[in-house]
C-alpha positions in Angstrom: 19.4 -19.8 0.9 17.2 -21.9 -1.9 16.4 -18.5 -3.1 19.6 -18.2 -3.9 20.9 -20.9 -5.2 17.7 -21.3 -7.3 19.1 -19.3 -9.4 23.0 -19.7 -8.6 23.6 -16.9 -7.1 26.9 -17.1 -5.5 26.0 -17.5 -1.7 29.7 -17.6 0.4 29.8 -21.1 2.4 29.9 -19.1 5.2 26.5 -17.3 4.4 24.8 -20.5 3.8 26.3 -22.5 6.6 26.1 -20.0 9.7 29.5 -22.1 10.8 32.0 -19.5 13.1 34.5 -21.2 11.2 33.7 -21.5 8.0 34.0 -18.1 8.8 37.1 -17.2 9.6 38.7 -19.8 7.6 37.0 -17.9 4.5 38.3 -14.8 5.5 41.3 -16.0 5.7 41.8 -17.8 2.5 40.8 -14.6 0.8 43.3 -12.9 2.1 45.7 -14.5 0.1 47.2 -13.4 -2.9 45.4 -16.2 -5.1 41.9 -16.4 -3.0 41.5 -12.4 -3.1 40.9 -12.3 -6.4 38.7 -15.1 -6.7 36.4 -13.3 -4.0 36.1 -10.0 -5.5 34.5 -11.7 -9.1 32.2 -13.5 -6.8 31.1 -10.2 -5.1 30.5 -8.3 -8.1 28.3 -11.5 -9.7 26.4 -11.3 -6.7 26.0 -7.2 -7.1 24.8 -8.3 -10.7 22.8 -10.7 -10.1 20.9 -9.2 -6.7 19.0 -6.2 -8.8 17.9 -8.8 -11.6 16.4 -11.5 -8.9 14.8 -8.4 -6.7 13.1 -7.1 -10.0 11.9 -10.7 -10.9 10.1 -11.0 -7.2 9.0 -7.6 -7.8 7.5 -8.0 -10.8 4.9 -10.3 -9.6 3.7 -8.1 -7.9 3.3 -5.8 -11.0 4.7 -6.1 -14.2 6.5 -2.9 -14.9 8.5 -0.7 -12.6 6.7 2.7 -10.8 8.5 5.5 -8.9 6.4 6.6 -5.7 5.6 9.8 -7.6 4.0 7.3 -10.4 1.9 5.6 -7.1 1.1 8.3 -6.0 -0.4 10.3 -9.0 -2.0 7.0 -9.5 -3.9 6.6 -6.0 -5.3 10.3 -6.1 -6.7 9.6 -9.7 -7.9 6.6 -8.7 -10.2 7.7 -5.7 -11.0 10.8 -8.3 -12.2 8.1 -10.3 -14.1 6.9 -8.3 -15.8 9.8 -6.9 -16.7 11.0 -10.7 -18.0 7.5 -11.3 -20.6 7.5 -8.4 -21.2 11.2 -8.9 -22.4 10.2 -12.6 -24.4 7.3 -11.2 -26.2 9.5 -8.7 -27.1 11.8 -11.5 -28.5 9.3 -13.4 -30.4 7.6 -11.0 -32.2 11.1 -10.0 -32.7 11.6 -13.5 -34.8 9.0 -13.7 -36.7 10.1 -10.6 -37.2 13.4 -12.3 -38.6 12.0 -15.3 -40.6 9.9 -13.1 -41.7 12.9 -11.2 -42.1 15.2 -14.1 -45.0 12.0 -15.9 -48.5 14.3 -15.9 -50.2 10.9 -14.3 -47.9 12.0 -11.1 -49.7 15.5 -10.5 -51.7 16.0 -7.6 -53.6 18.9 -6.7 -52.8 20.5 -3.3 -53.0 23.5 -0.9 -49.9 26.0 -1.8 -51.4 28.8 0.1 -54.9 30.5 1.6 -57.1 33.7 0.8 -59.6 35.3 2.1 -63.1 35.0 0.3 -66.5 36.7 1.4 -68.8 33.6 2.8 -72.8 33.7 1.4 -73.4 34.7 5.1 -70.9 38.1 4.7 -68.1 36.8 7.0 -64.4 36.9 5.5 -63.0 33.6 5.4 -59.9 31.8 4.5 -59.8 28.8 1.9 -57.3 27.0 0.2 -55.1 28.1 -2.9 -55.4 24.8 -4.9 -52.1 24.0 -7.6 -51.0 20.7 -9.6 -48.1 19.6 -8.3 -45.7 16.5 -9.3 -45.2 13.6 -6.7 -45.7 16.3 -3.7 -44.5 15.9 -0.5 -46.7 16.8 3.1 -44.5 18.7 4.9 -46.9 19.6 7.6 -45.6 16.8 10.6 -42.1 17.4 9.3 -42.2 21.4 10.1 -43.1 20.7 13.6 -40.7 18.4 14.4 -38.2 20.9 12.2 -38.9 24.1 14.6 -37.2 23.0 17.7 -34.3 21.9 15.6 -33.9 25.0 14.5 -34.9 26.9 17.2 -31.3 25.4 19.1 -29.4 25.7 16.2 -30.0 29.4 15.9 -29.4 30.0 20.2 -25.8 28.2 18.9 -25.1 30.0 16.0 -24.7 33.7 14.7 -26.7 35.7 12.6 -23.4 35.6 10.2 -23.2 31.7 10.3 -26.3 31.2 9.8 -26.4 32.8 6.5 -23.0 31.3 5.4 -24.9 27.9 5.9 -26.2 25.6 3.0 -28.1 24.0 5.7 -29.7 26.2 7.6 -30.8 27.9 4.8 -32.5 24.8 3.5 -34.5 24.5 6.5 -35.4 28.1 7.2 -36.7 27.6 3.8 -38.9 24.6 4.6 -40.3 26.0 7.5 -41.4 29.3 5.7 -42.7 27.7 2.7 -46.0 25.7 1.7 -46.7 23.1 3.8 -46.4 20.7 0.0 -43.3 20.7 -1.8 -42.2 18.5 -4.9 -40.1 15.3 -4.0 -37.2 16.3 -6.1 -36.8 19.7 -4.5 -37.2 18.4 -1.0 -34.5 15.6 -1.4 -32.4 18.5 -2.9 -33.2 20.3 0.4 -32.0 17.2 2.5 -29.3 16.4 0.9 -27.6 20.2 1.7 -29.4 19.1 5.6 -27.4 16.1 5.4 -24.4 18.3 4.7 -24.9 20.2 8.1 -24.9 16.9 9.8 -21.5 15.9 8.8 -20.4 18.9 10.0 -19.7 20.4 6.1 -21.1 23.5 7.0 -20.2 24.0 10.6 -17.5 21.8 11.4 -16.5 23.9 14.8 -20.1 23.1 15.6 -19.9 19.0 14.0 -20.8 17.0 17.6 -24.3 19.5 18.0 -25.1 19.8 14.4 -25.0 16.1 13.6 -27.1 15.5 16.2 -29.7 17.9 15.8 -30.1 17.5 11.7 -30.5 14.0 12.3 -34.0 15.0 13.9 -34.3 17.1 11.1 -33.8 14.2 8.4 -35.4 11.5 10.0 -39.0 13.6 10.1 -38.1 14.7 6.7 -37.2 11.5 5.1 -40.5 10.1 6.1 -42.1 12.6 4.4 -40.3 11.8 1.1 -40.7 8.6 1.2 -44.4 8.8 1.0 -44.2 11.8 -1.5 -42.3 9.0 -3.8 -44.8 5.8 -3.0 -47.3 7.4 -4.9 -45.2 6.8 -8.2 -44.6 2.9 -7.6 -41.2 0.9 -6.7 -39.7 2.3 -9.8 -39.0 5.9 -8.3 -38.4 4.4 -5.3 -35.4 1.6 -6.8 -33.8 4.9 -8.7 -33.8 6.9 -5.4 -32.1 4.4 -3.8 -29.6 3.8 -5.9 -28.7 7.7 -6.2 -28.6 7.9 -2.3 -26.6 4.8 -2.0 -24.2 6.1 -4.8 -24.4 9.4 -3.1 -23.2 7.8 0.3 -19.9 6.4 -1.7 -19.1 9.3 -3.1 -19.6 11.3 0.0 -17.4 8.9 1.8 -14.7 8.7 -1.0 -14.5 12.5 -1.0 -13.9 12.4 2.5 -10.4 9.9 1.7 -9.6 11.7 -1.0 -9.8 15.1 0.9 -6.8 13.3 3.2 -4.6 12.5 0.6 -1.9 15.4 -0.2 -1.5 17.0 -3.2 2.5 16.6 -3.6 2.3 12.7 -5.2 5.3 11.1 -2.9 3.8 12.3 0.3 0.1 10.9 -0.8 2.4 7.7 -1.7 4.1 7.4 1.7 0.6 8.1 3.5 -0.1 4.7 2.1 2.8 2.5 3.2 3.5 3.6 7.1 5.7 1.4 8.9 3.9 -1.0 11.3 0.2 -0.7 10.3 0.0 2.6 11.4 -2.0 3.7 8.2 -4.0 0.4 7.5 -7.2 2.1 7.7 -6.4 4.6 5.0 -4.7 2.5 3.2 -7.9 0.1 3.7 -9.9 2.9 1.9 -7.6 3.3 -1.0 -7.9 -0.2 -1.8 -11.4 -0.5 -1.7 -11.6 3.1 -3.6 -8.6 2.5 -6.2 -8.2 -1.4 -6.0 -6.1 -1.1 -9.1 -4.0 1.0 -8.0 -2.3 -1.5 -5.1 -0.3 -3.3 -7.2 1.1 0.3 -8.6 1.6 1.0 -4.9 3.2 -2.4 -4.0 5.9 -2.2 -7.2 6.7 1.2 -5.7 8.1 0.1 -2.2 10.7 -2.2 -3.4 11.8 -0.5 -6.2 12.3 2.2 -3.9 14.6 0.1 -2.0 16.2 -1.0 -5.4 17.1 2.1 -5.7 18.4 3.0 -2.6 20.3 -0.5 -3.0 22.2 0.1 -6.7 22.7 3.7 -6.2 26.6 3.1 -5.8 26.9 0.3 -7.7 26.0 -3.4 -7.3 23.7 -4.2 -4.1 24.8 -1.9 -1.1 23.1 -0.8 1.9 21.3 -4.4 2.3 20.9 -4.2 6.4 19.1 -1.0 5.9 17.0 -1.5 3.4 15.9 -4.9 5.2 15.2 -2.9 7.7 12.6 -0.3 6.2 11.2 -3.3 4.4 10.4 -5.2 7.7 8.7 -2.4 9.6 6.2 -2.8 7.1 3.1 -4.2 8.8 1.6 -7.9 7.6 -1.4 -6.2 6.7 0.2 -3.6 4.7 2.3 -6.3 2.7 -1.0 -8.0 2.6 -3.1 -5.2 0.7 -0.1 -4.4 -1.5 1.8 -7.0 -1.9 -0.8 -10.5 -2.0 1.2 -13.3 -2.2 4.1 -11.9 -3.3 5.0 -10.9 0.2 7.1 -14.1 1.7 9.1 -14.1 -1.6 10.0 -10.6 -1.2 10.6 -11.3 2.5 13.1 -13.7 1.4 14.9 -11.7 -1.2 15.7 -8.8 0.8 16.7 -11.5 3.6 19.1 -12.8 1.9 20.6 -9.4 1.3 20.7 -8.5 4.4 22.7 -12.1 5.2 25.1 -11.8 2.4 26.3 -8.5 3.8 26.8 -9.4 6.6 30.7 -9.4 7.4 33.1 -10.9 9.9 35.0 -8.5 12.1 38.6 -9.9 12.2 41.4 -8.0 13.1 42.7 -6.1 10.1 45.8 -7.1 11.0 45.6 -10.2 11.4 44.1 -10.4 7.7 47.4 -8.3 6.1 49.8 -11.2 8.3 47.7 -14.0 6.7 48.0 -12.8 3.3 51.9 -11.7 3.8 52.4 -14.8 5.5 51.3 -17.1 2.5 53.3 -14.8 -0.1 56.6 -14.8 1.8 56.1 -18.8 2.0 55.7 -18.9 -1.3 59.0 -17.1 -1.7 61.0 -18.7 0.4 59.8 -22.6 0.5 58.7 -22.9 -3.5 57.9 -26.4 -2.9 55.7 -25.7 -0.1 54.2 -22.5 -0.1 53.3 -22.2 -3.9 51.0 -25.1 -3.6 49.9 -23.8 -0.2 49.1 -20.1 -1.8 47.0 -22.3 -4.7 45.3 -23.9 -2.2 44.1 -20.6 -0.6 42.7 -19.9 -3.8 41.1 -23.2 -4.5 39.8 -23.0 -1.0 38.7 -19.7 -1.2 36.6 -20.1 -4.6 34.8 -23.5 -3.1 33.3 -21.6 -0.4 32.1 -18.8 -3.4 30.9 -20.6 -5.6 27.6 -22.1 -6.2 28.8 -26.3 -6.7 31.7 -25.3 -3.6 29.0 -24.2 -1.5 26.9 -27.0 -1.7 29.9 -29.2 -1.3 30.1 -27.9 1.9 26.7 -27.2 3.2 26.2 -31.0 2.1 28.8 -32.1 4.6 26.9 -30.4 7.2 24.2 -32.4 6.8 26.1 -36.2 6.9 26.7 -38.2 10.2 30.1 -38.0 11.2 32.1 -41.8 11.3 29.7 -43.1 8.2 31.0 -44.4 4.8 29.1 -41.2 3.4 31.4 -38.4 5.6 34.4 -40.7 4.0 33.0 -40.4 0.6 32.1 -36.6 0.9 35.8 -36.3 2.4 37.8 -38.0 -0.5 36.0 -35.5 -3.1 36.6 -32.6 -1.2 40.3 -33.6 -0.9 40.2 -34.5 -4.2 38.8 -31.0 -5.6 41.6 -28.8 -3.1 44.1 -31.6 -4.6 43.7 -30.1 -8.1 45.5 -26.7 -7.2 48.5 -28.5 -6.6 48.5 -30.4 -9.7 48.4 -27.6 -11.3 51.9 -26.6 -9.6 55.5 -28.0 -11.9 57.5 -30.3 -9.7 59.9 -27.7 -8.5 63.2 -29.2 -10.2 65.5 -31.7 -8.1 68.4 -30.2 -6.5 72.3 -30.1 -8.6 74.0 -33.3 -8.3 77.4 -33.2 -6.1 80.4 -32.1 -7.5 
């Protein structure tokens, strides 16, 4: 109610007071010839003035208005963003670990391969084929620990599948290559492996694979990680940061993959009833935190819309309704503080349509009762019908209504309830003052 009258909104007393009879009496008086009137302008002020105080508590939340195709265009860009940003990151974090690589100080000579060479004594031997390499990496500990791994993985898989896969092929191709292989080309090789753990490659297969290339990257990652400590922390502060941005953007991709291409769906994913999409939504707003506002505008100008589609505010119990089933934590993420101010607006709408159910009939009697008093008692009934009226606009308007609600609030039997009394009197008084004395009757003949 201080909503409302914050901003003298025309609450009826009977809205603001909950009182059965303030009710009916209110119903009644509008009824009238004289109160009818006065009750349908304070209607339509109130269908004027409900979309200009829902827009003002929505724009808090952001400043401009969005459609849920706007929110959601917005929340797909905005985990694209995201994605490309850590993408670029990555890059330039392995760049760095290239250049570091590719410095001549990094080249180490090392067995790629073996021939066989006549020994002095005229036996055929085999030695080593010696070649610079940058920053290499011993594979030798990682192949064993490699060739069970794929061993199962093949007794799983088909000959097709296994040529389809990124994966496999990256470790087929460690295990039949040199036993030394450059650090940048094996973390390119482990990051496809990685792929085959999260099931990329074979997701039929995702509960075995994952398992099995975790083997496969835990021997292998030891094994770059010494291939890199021969350059210093440097190369080892840049490959961190490319896996770590990596990891986001892997991650990200995997929200973004869920989001659907048609913009209002993507924008409803995002505010399920009850919580039942916090998780996701979670995501978005780490992913696209700029985007929740856009997403929070959206909901209630949804419900705007919904709400003034027929003219003034309709449809208020509804729309209260789809704005309640909204979870706390959803209003949380996309609303802030906002939330208990838009609580209360659409509250109050719901509350101020809410309507009596009197007999129809009863209603037509009042207000053909009044006028046929009026007619045939002038003295009486026109003062009576302008009372209706005077009533009727006290409990519509803003100073009537607090007039009232005021009295609610004052123990009864004080000199305060006599005060409040006389001005109340006093303000239904003025409709009959307003009434000529009806003129005094012929004198006899």
């Amino acid at each position: 109610m201080r909503l409302g009258q914050s901003v003298d909104l025309p609450i009826p007393a009977s809205t603001a007071s909950g009182s059965p009879f303030a009710l009916k009496l209110q119903r009644a008086t509008e009824a009238t010839p004289s109160g009818s009137p006065v009750a349908e302008r304070m209607a339509l002020k109130r269908g004027e003035m409900m979309p200009a105080l829902g827009e003002d508590r929505a724009s808090a939340v952001h400043p401009r208005a969005v459609t849920p195709e706007q929110a959601g265009v917005g929340l797909r860009e905005g985990v694209q963003h995201f994605i490309e940003t850590r993408h670029a990151e990555a890059n330039a974090a392995y760049d760095t670990v290239r250049q570091i690589e590719a410095d001549p100080a990094n080249l180490r000579s090392v067995p790629v391969g073996t021939t066989n060479q006549w020994a002095p004594d005229g036996t055929l031997v085999q030695v080593p084929i010696m070649a610079d390499m940058p920053l290499p990496a011993d594979l030798r500990a990682a192949k064993a620990a490699l060739r069970p791994v794929a061993e199962r993985l093949n007794q799983l898989i088909g000959t097709a599948q296994r040529d389809a896969s990124p994966g496999l092929q990256a470790i087929k191709q460690i295990l039949d290559g040199p036993d030394y292989m450059p650090a940048s080309q094996l973390d390119s090789n482990l990051s496809v492996i990685k792929g085959l753990g999260r099931g990329a490659d074979l997701p039929q297969l995702r509960n075995v694979s994952q398992g099995l290339a975790a083997k496969a990257v835990e021997s292998l990652e030891a094994a770059h990680a010494d291939a890199l400590s021969q350059a210093g922390p440097a190369a080892q502060r840049a490959l961190k940061t490319g896996r770590v941005a990596t990891k986001a953007k892997v991650a990200a991709q995997e929200v973004f993959d869920k989001l659907r291409d048609e913009p209002v769906q993507t924008f409803a994913g995002a505010t399920v009833a009850k919580d039942a999409g916090i998780e996701h939504l979670r995501d978005l707003a780490r992913l696209a935190p700029a985007e929740m506002p856009k997403v929070g505008r959206a909901f209630p100008e949804d419900l705007f819309t919904t709400a003034t589609a027929e003219g003034g505010w309709k449809r208020a119990t509804g729309i209260e309704a789809r704005w309640s089933r909204l979870g706390p934590e959803t209003k949380r993420l996309l609303f802030g503080a906002s939330a208990p101010e838009l609580d209360k607006f659409f509250l109050l709408g719901k509350m101020l349509e809410r309507s009596p159910n009197p007999s129809g009939t009863a209603l037509t009697l009042t207000g053909v009762g009044s006028l046929t008093a009026a007619f045939r008692n002038p003295g009486t009934g026109i003062p009576a019908l302008l009372a209706a009226g005077q009533i009727a606009k006290i409990m519509n308007t803003p100073g009537g209504v607090r007039l009232l609600t005021e009295g609610l609030t004052i123990p009864t039997n004080s000199p305060r309830a006599a005060a409040w009394a006389t001005l109340l009197i006093n303000r239904l008084h003025k409709a009959g003052e307003t009434v000529a004395t009806p003129p005094p009757p012929p004198p006899p003949r």
